[in-house]
OpenMM code with the backbone's topology and positions (N, CA, C; nanometers):
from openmm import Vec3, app, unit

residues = "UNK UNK UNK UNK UNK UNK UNK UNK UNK UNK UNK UNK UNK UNK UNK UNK UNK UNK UNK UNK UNK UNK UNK UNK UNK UNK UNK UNK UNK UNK UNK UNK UNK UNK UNK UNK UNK UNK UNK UNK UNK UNK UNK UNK UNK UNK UNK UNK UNK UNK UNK UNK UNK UNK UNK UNK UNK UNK UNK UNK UNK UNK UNK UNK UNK UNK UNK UNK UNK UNK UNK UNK UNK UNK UNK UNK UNK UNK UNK UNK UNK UNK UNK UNK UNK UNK UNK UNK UNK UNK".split()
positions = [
    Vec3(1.0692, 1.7219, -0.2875),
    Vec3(1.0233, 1.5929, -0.3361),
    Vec3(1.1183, 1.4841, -0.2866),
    Vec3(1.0465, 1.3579, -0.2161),
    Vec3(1.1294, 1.2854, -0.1912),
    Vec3(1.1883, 1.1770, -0.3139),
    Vec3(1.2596, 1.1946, -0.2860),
    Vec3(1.3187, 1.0257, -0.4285),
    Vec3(1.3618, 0.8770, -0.3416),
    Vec3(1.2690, 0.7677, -0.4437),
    Vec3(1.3328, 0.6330, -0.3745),
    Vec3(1.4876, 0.6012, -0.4327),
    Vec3(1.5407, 0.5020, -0.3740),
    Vec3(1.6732, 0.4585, -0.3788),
    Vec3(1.7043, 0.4512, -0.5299),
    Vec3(1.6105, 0.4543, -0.6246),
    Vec3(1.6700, 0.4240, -0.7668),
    Vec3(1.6419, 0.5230, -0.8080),
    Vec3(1.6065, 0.6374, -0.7426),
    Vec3(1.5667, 0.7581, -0.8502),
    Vec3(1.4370, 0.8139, -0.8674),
    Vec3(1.3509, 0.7641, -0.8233),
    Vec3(1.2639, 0.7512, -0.9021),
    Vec3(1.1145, 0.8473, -0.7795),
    Vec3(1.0693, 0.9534, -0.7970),
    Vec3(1.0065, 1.0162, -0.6918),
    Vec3(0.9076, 0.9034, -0.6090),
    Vec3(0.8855, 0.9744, -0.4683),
    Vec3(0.7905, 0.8843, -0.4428),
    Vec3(0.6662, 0.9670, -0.3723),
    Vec3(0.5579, 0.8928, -0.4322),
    Vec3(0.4035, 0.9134, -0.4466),
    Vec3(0.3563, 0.8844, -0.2941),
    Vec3(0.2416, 0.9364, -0.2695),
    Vec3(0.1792, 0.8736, -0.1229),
    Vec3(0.0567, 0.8793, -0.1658),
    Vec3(-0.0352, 0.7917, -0.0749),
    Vec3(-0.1902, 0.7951, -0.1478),
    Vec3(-0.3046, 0.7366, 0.0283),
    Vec3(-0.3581, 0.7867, 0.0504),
    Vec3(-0.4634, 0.7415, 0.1411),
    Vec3(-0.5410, 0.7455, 0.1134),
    Vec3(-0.6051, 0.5801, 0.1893),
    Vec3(-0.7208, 0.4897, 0.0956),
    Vec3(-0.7419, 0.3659, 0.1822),
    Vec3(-0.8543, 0.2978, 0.1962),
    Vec3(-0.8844, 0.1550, 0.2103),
    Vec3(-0.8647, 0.0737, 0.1386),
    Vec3(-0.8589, -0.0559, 0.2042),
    Vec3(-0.7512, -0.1929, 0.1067),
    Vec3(-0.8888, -0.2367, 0.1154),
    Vec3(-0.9124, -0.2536, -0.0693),
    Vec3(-0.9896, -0.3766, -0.1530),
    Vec3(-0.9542, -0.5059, -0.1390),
    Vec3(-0.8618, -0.4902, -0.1819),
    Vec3(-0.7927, -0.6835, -0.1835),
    Vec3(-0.6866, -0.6776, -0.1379),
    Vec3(-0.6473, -0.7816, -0.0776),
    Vec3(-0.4966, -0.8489, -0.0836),
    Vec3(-0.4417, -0.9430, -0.1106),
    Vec3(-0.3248, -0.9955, -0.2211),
    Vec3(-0.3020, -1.1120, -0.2270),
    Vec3(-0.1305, -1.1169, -0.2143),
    Vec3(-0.1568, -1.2075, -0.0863),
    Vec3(0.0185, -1.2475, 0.0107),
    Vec3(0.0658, -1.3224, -0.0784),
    Vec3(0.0157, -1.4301, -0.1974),
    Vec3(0.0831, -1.5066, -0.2675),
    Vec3(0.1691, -1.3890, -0.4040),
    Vec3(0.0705, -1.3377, -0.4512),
    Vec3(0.1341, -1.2769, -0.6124),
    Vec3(0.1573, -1.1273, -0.5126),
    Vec3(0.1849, -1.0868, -0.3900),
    Vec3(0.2277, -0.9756, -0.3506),
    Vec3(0.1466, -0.8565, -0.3827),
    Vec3(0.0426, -0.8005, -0.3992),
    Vec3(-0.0325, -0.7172, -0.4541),
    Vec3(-0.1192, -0.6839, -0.3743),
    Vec3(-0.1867, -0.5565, -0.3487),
    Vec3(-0.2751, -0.5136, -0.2579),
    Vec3(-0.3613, -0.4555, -0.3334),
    Vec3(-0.4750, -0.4046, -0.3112),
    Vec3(-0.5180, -0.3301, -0.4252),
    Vec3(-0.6008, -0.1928, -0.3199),
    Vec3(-0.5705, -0.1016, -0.3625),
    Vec3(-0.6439, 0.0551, -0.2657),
    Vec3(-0.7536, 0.1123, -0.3161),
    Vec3(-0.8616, 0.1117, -0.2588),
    Vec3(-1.0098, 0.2227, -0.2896),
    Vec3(-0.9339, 0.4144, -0.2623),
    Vec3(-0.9640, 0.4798, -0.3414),
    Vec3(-0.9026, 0.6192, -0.3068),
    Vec3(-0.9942, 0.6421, -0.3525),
    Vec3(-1.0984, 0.7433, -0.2422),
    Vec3(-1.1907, 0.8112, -0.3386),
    Vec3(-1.3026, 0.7136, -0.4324),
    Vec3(-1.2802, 0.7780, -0.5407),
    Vec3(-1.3518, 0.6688, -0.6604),
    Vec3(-1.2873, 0.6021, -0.7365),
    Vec3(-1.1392, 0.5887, -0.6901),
    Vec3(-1.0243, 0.5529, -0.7734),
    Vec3(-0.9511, 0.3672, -0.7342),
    Vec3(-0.9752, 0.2942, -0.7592),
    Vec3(-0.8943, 0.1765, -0.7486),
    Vec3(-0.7625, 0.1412, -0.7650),
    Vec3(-0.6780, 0.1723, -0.7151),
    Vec3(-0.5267, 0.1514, -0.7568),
    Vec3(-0.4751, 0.0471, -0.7043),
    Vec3(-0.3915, -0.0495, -0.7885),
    Vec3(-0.2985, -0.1904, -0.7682),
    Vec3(-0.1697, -0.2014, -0.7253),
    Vec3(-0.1011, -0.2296, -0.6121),
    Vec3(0.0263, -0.1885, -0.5939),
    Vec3(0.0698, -0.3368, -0.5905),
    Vec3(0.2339, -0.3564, -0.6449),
    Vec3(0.3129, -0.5013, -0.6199),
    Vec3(0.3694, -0.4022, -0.4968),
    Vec3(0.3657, -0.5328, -0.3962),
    Vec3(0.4399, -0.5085, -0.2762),
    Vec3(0.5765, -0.6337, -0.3044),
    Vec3(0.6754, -0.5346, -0.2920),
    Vec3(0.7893, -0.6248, -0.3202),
    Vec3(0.8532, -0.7074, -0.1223),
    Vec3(0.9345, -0.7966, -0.1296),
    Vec3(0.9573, -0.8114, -0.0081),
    Vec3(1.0372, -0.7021, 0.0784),
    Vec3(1.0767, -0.6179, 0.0546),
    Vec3(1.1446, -0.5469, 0.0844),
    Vec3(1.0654, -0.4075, 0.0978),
    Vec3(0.9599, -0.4218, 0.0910),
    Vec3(0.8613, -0.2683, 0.1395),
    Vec3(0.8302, -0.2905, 0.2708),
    Vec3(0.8444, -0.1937, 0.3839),
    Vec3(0.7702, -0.1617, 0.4503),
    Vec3(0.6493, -0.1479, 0.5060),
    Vec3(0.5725, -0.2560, 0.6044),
    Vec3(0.4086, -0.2836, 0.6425),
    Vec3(0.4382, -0.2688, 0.7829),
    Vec3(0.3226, -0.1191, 0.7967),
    Vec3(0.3063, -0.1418, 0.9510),
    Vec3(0.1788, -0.1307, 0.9884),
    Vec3(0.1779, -0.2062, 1.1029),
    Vec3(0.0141, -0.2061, 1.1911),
    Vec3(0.0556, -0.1329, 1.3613),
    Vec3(-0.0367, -0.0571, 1.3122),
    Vec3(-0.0134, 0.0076, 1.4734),
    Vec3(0.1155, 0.0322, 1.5249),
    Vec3(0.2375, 0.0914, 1.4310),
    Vec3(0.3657, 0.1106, 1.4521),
    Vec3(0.4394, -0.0178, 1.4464),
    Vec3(0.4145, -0.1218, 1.4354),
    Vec3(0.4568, -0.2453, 1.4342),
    Vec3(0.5053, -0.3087, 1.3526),
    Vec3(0.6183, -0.3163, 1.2547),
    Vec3(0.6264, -0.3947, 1.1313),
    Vec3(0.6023, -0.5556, 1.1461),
    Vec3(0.4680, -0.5736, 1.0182),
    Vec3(0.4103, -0.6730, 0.9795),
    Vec3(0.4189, -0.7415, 0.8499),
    Vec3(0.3605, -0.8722, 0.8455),
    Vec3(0.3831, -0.8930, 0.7373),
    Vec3(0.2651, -0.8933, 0.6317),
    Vec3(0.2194, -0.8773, 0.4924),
    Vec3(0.1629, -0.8683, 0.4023),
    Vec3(0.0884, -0.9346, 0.4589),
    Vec3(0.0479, -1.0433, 0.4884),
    Vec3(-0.0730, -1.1304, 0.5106),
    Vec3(-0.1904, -1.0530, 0.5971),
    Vec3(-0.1013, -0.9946, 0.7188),
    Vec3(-0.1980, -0.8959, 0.8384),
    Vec3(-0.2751, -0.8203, 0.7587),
    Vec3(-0.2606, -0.7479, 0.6577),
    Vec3(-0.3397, -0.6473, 0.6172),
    Vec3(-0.4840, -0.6909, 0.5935),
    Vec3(-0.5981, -0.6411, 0.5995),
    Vec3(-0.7262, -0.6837, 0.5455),
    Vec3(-0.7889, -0.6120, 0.4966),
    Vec3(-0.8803, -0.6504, 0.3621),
    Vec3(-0.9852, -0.5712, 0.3276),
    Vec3(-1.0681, -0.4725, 0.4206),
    Vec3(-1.0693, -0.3584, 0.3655),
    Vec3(-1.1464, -0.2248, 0.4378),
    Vec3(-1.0534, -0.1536, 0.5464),
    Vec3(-0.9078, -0.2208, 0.5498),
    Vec3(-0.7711, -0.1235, 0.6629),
    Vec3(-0.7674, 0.0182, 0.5749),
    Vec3(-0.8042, 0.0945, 0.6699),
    Vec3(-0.7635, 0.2214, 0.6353),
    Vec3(-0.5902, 0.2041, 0.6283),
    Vec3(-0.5259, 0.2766, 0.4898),
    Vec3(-0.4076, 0.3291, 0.4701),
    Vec3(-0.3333, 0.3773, 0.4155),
    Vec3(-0.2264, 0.4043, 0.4017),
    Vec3(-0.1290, 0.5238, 0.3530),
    Vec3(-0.0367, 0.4041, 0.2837),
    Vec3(0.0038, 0.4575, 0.1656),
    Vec3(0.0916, 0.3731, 0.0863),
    Vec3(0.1470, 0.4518, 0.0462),
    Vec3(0.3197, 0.4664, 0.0264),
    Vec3(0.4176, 0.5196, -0.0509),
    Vec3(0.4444, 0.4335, -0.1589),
    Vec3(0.4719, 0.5118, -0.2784),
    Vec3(0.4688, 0.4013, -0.3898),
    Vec3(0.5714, 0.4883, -0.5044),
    Vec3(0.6227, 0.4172, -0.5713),
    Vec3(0.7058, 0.4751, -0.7059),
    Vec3(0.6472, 0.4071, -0.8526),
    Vec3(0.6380, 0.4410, -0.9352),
    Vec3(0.6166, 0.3982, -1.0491),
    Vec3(0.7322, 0.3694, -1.1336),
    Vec3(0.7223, 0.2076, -1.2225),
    Vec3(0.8297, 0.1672, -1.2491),
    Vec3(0.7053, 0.1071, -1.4002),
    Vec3(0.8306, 0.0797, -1.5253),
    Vec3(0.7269, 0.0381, -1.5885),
    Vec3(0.5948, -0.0409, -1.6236),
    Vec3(0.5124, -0.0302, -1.6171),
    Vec3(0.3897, -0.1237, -1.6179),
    Vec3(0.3598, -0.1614, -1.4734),
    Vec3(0.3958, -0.0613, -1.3806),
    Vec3(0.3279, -0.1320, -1.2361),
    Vec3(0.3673, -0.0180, -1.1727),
    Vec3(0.3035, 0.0243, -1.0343),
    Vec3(0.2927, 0.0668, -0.9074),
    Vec3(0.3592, 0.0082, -0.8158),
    Vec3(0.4771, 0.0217, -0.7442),
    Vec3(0.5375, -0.0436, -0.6449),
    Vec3(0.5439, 0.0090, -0.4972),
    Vec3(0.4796, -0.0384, -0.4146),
    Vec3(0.4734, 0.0222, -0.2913),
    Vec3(0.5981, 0.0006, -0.2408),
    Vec3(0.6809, 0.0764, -0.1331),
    Vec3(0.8151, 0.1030, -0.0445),
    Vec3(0.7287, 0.1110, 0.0489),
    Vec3(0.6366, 0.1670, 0.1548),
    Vec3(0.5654, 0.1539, 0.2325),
    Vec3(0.4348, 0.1301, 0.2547),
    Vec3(0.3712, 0.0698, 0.3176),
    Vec3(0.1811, 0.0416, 0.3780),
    Vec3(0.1789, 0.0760, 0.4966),
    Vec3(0.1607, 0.1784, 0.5322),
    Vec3(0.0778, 0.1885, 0.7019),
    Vec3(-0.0415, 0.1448, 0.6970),
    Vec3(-0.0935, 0.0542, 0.7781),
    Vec3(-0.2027, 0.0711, 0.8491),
    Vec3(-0.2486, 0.1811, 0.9381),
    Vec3(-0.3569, 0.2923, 0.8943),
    Vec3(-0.3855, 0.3685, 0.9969),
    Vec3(-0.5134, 0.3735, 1.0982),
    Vec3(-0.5287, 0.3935, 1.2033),
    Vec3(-0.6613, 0.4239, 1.3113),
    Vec3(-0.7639, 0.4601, 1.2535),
    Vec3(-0.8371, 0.4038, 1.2366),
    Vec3(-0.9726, 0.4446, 1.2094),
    Vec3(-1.0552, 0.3918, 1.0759),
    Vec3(-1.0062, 0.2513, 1.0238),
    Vec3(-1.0746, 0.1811, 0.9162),
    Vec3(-1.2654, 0.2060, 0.9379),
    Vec3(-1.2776, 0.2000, 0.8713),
    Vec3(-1.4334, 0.1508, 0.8770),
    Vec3(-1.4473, 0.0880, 0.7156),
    Vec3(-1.6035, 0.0615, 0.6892),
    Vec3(-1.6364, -0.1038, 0.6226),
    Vec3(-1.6855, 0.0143, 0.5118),
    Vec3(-1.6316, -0.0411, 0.3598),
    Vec3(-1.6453, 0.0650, 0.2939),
    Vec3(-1.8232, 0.0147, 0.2532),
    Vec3(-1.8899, 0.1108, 0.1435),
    Vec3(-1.9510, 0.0675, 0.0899),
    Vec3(-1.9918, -0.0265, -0.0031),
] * unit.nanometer
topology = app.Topology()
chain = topology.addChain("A")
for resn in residues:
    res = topology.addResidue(resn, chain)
    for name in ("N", "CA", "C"):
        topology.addAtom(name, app.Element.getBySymbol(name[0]), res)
């Protein structure tokens, strides 16, 4: 099991991005039938096509992989890949 810098294990999840908002930092992921909300802090990790980017690039329906830790009352992503092969959800 990997652990983030405070301890705390870290989760991975692949999924398409519902929303994004670059102002309040938050992305939100389709998994499955599952909706999950992540705060992206400034200090997480966003890549597109191997490229580190910033929060804004991401768009609704990007296929991706998020590493995340749970801290009280929120989901915090440490990483967002963007991966190959989005398509337009339903």
């Amino acid at each position: 099991m990997q652990l983030s810098s405070n301890g705390r294990p870290i989760i991975r999840i692949d999924g398409f991005v519902r929303r994004v908002d670059p102002v309040r930092r938050e992305v939100e992921v389709r998994a499955g039938d599952t909706t999950v909300s992540f705060d992206v802090r400034p200090d997480c990790v966003i890549t597109l096509r191997g490229e580190r980017v910033k929060l804004r690039l991401i768009q609704p329906q990007d296929r991706v992989r998020v590493a995340y830790t749970e801290a009280p009352g929120t989901l915090v992503a440490t990483v967002v890949e963007v991966q190959p092969g989005g398509t337009v959800l339903p």
